[in-house]
N, C-alpha and C positions, 0 to 999 in steps of 0.2 A: 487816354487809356480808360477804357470800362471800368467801372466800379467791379469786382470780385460777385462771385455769385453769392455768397454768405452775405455782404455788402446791402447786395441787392432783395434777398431773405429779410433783410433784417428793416428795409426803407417797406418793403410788399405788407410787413406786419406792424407798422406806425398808422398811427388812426390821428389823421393830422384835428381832429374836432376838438379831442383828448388829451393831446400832445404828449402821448408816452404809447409804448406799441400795445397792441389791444391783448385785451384779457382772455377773451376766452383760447386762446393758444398759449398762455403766458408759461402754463408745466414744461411747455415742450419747445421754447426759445433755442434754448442752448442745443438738443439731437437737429433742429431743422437746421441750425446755423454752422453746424458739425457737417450737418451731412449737406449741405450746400459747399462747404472747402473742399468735403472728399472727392463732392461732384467735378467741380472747377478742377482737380489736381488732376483727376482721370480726364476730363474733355483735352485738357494742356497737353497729356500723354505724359503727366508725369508720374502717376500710377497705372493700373492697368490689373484685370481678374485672372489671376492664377489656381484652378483647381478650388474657386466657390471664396477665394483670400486675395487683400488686394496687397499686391508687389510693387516695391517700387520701380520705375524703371531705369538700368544702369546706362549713365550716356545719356540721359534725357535732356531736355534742356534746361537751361541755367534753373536755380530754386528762384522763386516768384519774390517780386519784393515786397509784397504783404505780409507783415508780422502774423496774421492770424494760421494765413495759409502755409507759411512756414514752418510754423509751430504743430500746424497738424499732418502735413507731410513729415517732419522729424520723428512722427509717432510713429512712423513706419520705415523700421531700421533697413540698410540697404540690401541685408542679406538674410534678412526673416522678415517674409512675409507674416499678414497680419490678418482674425478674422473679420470683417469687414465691419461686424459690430460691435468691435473691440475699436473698429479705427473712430465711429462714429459716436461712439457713446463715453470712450474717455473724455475726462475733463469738463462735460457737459454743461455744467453750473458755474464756471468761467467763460465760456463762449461770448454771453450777450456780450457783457464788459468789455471784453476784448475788441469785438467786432464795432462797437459803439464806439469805443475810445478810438478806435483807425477812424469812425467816420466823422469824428468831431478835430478831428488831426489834421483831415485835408480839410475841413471847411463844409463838408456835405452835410452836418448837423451843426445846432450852435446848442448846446446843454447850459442850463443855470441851474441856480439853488439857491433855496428860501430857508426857513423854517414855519412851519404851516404852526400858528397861534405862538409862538417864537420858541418852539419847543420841537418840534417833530422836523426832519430835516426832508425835505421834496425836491425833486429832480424834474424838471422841466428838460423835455428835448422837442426841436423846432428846427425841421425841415428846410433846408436853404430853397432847395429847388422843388416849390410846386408844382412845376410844370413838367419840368422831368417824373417826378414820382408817378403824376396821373398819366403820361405817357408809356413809363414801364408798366404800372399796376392794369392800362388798356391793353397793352399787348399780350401780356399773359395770360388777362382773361380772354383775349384774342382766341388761343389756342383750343379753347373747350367751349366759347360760348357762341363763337362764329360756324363750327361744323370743318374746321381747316382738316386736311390730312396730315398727322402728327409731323410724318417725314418730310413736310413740306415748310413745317417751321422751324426755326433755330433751336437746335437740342437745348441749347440755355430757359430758353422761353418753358418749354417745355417741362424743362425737369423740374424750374420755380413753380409752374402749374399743378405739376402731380404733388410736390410735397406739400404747396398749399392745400392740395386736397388731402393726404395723407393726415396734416396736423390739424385741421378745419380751424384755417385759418379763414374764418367767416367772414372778415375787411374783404379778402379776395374771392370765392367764391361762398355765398351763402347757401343754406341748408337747400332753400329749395330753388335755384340752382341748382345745385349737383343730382337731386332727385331728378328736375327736369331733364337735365345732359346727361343722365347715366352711362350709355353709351360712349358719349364724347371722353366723358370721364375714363373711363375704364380703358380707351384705345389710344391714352395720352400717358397714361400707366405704363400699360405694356408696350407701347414704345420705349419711354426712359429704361424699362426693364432690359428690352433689348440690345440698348445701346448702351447702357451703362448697368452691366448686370450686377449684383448683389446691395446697391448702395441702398435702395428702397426698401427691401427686405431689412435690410442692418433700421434704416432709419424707422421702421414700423415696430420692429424687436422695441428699441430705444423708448421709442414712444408712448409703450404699452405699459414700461419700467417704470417711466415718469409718470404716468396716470393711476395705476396700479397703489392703491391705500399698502401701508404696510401692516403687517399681519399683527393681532392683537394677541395672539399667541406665543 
């Protein structure tokens, strides 16, 4: 069975040089790994867009055995839908953890801990499968750096692409990259837009919240 797409969000944004996931996406961890389970819940057909809100759907098939993906399907009760940014943006700042601790659960990570000068507590995580990692993080740049037509690659592939571009997650595509693929960029967008409408919108709200200084006022 595939690792989860939040699973997979979360291996796209580890910077195996570093061993912990890279910084400069670090605010926005938890909306991309939000909005990677809403994604996955909708592809499964166990969500779905009702009038701009996502619904769950009644009779769908069985709830997913991922604790994370569970948990954020639960957020959307069976008979009130939800606004979209409402599904992605609850609970944000528990995400990583969660998603982390499933993939140190099946064995996909192996996490330790030190004390850095025997005082500060450090967290090491370390990547089981390097070969798989570079095999995913190539496909998905696959989708925008190759020229592919969007509808021609796995909606998965794809919607990991746009939200690494949404959160600039620089491990995956870098700055000038995306200036060079603008095009690519933007037609790999509106594809996810199309096939999974509102998630990116919610996950870009999400992301503006987390970057956004609070007011001094």
């Amino acid at each position: 069975m595939k690792p989860s797409l939040a699973r997979r969000m979360y291996l796209l944004c580890w910077d195996k040089d570093k061993h912990r996931l890279e910084t400069n996406s670090s605010l926005v961890h938890g909306p991309l790994l939000r909005a990677a389970a809403v994604a996955d819940l909708t592809i499964d057909g166990l969500l779905r867009d009702r009038g701009g809100k996502a619904e769950r759907v009644g009779g769908a098939a069985s709830p997913p055995d991922d604790d994370f993906l569970s948990k954020v399907l639960d957020d959307v009760p069976p008979d009130r839908p939800r606004r979209w940014f409402t599904v992605v943006d609850r609970d944000w700042h528990t995400a990583e953890r969660s998603v982390r601790d499933g993939l140190a659960a099946t064995g996909d990570i192996e996490i330790s801990r030190r004390r850095a000068l025997g005082l500060f507590p450090v967290r090491r995580v370390a990547v089981s499968d390097h070969e798989g990692l570079a095999t995913l993080r190539d496909r998905v740049r696959s989708t925008v750096l190759d020229g592919h037509a969007p509808a021609d690659v796995a909606i998965e592939d794809a919607t990991l692409a746009a939200f690494a571009i949404d959160g600039d997650v620089r491990i995956v595509f870098t700055p000038a990259e995306r200036r060079a693929h603008k095009t690519s960029c933007r037609a790999v967008t509106d594809h996810v837009d199309t096939v999974l409408p509102g998630i990116r919108k919610a996950l870009v709200w999400s992301i503006v919240a987390r970057r956004t200084p609070p007011s001094s006022s």
